[in-house]
C-alpha positions as a LaTeX table, in Angstrom:
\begin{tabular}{lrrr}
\hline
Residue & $x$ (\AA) & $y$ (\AA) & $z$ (\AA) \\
\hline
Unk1 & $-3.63$ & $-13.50$ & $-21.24$ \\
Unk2 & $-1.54$ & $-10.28$ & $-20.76$ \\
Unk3 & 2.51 & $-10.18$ & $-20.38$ \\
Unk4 & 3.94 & $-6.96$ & $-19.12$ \\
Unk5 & 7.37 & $-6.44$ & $-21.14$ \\
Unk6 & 9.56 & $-3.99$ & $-19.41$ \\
Unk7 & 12.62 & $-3.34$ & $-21.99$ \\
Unk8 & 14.25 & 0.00 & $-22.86$ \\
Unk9 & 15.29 & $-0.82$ & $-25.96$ \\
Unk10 & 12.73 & 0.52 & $-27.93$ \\
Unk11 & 13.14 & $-1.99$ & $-31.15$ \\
Unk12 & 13.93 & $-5.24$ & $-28.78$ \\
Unk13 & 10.36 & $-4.01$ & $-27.07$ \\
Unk14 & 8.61 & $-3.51$ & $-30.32$ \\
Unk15 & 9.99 & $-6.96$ & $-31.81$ \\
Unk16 & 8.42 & $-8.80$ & $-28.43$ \\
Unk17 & 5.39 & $-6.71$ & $-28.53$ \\
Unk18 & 4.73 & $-8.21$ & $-32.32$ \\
Unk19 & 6.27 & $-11.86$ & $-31.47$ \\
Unk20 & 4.06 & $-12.37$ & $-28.51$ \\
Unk21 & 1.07 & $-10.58$ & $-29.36$ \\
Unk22 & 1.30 & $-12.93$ & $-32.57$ \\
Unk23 & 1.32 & $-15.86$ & $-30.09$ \\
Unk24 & $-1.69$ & $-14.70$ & $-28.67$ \\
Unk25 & $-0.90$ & $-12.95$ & $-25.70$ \\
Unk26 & $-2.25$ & $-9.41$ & $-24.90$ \\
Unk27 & 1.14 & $-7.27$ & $-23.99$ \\
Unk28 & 1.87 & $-3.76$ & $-22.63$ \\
Unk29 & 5.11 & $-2.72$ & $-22.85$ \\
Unk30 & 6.98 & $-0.33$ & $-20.17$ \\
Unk31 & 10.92 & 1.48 & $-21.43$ \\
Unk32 & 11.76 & 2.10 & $-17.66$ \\
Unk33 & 12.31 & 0.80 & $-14.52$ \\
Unk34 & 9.44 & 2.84 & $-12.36$ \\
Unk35 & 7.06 & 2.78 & $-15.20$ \\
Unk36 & 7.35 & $-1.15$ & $-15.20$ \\
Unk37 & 7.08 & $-1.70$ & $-11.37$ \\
Unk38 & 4.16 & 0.92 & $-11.70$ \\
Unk39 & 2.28 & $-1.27$ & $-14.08$ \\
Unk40 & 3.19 & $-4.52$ & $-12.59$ \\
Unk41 & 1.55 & $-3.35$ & $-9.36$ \\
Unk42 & $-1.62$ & $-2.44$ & $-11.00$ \\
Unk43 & $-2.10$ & $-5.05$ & $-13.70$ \\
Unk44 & $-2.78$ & $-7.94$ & $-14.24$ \\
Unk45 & $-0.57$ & $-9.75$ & $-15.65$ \\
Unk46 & 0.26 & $-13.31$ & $-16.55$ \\
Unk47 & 4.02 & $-12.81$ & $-16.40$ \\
Unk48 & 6.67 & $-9.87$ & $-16.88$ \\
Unk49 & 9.68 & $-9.69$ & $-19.31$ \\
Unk50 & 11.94 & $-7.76$ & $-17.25$ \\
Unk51 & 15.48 & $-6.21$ & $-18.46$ \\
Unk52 & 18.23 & $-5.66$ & $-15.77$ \\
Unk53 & 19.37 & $-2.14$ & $-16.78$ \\
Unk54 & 16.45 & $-0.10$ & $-16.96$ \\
Unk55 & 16.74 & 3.77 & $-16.48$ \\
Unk56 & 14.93 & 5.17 & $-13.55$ \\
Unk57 & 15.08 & 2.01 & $-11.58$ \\
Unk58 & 17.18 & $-1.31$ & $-12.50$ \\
Unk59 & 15.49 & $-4.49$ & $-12.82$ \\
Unk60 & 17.11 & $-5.84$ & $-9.77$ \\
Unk61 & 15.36 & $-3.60$ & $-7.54$ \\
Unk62 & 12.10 & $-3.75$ & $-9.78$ \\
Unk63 & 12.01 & $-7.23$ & $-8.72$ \\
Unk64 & 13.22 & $-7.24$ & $-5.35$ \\
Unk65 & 10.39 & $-4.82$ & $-5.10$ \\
Unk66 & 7.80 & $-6.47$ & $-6.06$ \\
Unk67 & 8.74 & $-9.97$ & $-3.86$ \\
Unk68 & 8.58 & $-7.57$ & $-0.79$ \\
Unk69 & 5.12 & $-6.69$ & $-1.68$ \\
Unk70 & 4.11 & $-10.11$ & $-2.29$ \\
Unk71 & 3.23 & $-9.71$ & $-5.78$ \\
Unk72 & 4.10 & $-13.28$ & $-7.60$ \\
Unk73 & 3.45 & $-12.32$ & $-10.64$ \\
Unk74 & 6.25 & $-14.83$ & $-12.41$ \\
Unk75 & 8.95 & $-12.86$ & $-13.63$ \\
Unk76 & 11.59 & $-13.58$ & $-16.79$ \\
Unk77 & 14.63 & $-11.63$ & $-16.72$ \\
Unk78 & 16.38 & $-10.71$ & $-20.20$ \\
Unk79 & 19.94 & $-9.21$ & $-20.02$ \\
Unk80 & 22.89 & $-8.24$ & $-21.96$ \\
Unk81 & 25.09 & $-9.54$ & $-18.77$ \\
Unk82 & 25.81 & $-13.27$ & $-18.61$ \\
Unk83 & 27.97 & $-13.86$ & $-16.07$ \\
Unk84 & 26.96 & $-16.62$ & $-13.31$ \\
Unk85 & 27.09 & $-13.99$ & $-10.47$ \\
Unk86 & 24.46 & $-11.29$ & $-12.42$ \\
Unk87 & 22.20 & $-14.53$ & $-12.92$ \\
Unk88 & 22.57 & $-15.79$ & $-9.22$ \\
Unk89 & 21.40 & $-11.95$ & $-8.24$ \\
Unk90 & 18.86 & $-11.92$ & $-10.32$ \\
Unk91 & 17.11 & $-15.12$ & $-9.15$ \\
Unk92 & 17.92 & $-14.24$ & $-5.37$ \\
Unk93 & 16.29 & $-11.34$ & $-5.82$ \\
Unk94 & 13.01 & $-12.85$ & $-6.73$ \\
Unk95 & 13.14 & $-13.66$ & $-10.54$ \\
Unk96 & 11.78 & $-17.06$ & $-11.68$ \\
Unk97 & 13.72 & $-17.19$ & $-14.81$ \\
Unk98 & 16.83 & $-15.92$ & $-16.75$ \\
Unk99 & 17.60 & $-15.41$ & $-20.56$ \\
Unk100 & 20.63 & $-13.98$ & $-21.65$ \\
Unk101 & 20.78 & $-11.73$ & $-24.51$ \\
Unk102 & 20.96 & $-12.48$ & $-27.37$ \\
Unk103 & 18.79 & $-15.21$ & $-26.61$ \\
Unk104 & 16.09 & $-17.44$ & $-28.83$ \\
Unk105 & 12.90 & $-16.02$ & $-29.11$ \\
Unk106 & 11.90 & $-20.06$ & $-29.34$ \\
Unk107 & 13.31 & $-20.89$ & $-25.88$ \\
Unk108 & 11.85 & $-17.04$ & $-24.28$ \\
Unk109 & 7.72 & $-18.71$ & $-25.73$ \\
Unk110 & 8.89 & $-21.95$ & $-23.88$ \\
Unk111 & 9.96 & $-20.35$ & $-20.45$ \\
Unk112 & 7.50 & $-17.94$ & $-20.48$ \\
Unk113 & 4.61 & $-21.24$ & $-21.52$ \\
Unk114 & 6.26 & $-22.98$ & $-18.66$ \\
Unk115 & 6.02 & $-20.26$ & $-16.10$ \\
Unk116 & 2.65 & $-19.21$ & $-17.05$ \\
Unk117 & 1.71 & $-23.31$ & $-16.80$ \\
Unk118 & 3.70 & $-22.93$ & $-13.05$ \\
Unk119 & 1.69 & $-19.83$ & $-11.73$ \\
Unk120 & $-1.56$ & $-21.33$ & $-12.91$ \\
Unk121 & $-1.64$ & $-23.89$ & $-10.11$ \\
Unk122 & $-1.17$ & $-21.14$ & $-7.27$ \\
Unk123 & $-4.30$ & $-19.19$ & $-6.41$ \\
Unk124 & $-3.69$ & $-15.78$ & $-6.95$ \\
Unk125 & $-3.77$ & $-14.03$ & $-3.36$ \\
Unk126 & $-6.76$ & $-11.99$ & $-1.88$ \\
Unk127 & $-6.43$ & $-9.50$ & 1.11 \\
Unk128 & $-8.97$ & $-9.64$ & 3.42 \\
Unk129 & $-9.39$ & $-6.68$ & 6.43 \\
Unk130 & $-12.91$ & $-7.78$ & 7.84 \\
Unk131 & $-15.50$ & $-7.97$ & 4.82 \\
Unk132 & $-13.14$ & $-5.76$ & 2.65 \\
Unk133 & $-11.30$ & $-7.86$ & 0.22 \\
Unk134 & $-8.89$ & $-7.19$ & $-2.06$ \\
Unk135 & $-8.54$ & $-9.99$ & $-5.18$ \\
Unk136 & $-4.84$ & $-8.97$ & $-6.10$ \\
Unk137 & $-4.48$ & $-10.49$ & $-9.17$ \\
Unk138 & $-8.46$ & $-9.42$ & $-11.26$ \\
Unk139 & $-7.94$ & $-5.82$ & $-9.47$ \\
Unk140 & $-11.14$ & $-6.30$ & $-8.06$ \\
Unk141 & $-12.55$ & $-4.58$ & $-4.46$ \\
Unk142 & $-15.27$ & $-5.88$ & $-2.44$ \\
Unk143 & $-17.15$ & $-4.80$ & 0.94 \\
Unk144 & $-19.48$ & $-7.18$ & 2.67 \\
Unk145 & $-20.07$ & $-9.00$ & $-0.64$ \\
Unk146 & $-20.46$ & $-6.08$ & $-2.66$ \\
Unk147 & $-17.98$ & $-4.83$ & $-6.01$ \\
Unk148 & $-16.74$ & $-1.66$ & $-5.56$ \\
Unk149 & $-15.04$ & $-0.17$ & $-8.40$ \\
Unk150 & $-11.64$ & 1.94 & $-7.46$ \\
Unk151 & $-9.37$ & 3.65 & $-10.33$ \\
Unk152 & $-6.14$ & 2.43 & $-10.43$ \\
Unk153 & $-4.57$ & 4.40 & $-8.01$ \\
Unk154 & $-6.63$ & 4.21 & $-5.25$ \\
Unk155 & $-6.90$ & 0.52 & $-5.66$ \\
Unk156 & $-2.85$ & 0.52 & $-5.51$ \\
Unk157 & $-2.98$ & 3.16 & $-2.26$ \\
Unk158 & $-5.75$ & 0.29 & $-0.56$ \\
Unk159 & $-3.73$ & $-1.95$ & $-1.28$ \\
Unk160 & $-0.60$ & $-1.08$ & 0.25 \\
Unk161 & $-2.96$ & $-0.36$ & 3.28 \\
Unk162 & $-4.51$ & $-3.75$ & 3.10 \\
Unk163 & $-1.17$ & $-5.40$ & 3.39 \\
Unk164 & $-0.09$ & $-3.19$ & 6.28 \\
Unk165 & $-3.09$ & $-3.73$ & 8.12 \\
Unk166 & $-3.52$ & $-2.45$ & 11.07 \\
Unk167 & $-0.03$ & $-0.70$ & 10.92 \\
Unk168 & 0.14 & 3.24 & 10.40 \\
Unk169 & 1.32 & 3.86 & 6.46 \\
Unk170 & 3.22 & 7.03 & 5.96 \\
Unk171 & 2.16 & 9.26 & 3.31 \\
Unk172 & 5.54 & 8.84 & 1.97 \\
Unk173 & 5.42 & 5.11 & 1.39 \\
Unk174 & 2.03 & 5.60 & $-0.03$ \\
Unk175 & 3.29 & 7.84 & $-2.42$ \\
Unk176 & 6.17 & 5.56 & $-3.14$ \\
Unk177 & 3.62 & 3.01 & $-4.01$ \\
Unk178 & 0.97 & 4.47 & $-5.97$ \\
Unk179 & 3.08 & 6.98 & $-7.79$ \\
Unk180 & 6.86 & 5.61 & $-8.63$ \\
Unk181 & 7.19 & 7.92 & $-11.09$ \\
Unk182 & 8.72 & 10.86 & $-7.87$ \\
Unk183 & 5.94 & 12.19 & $-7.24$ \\
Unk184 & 6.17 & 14.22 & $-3.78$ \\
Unk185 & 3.12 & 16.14 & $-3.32$ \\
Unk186 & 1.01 & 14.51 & $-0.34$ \\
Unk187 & $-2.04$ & 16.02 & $-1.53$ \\
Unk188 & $-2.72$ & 13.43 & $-3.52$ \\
Unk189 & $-2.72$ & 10.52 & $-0.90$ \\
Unk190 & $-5.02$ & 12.52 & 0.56 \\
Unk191 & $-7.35$ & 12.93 & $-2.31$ \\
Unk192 & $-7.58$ & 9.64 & $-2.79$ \\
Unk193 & $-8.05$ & 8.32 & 0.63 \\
Unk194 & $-10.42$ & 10.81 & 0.70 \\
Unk195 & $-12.50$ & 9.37 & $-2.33$ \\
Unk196 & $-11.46$ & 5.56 & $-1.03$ \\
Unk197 & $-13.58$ & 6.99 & 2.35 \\
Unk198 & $-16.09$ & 8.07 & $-0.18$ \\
Unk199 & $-16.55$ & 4.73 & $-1.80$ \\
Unk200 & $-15.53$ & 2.19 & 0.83 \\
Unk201 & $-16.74$ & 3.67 & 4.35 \\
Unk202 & $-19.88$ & 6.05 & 3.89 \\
Unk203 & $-21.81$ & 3.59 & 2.21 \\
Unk204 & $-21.50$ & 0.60 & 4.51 \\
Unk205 & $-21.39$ & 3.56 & 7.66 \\
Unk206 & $-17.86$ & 2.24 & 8.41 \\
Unk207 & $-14.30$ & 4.08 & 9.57 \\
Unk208 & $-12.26$ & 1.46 & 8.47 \\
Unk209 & $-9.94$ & 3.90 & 7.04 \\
Unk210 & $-8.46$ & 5.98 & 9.79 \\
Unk211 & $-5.94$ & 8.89 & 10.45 \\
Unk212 & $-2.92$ & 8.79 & 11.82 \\
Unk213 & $-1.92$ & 11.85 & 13.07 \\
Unk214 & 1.51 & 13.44 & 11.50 \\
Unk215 & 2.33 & 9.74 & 9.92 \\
Unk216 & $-0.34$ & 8.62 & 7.21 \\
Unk217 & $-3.55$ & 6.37 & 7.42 \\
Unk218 & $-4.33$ & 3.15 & 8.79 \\
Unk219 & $-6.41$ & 0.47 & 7.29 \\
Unk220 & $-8.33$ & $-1.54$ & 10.35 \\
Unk221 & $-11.11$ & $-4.14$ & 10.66 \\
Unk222 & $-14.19$ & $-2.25$ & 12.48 \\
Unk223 & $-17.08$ & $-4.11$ & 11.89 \\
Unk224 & $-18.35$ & $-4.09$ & 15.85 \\
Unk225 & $-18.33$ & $-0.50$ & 14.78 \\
Unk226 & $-20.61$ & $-0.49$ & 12.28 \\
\hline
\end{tabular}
């Protein structure tokens, strides 16, 4: 079972990397803000340990984020502030949980036990455009019954598309998406539509994936096509 721990301090990472990993969990640790949403989008992860004050991008909007993409992945905040008003944003925002630091590492196993127990009972969600499918939570990609194996990027661009479908996707939110890290150059959307084309459409003599002219691309069921 992995846990994605998103914590810049680098010693308070390590010490949950070696506590949790001696519980038995599998954990990848992120020190900022766009790394961490960038992993949480593309893993699969049991639950995240998320700080507030990340560089890069604060945990707030990490996790506001995420909700808006539908990605329930159950999230524990940690935080050095522990006033009722930083713990009321942090739950509105989308967080399931809230441990202020310095904080038990008993009672953080228990929460994150408990909200690992919670999730288990929700099926993880699957995006379906016609007989494309998208199993959000194993990464995996099928057409018409078939695994299809995308890197992690273009499974994160697809995505995005899959969730919009239907809707024209600007290269820029694409971008946004699949690279947090600022990266600006459009080029690669395009490569990896391109290859997404390559492995999704050409083989099953589909254009599911389509071009929108001076916006982006457009995801779209078109089996009577085919």
């Amino acid at each position: 079972m992995r846990i994605l721990v998103v914590e810049d301090e680098v010693d308070l990472a390590r010490t949950l990397h070696t506590g949790l990993t001696a519980e038995g969990y599998s954990v990848d640790l992120a020190h900022d803000g766009r790394q961490g949403l960038w992993m949480a989008r593309t893993g699969a992860y049991a639950a995240v340990v998320l700080d507030l004050m990340l560089p890069g991008l604060n945990g707030y909007k990490v996790c506001a984020q995420l909700r808006r993409e539908s990605n329930a992945t159950p999230i524990l905040v940690l935080t050095a502030k522990n006033g009722e008003w930083d713990q009321t944003e942090a739950l509105d925002t989308g967080a399931d949980d809230y441990l202020a630091k310095p904080f038990s590492y008993l009672v953080l196993v228990a929460r994150l036990r408990a909200l690992v127990r919670r999730a288990a009972v929700v099926a993880p969600p699957v995006l379906a455009v016609g007989d494309l499918s998208l199993d959000i939570a194993a990464r995996v990609c099928r057409r018409a019954g078939a695994r299809v194996d995308l890197t992690p990027r273009e499974f994160a661009v697809l995505e995005l598309l899959a969730r919009r479908a239907g809707q024209a996707v600007s290269k820029a939110d694409l971008l946004y998406h699949a690279w947090p890290d600022d990266a600006l150059d459009p080029n690669l959307v395009e490569a990896r539509v391109s290859a997404l084309r390559k492995k999704l459409d050409a083989p099953f003599h589909r254009q599911s994936l389509q071009t929108v002219r001076g916006i982006g691309y457009r995801l779209v069921d078109d089996r009577e096509r085919g």
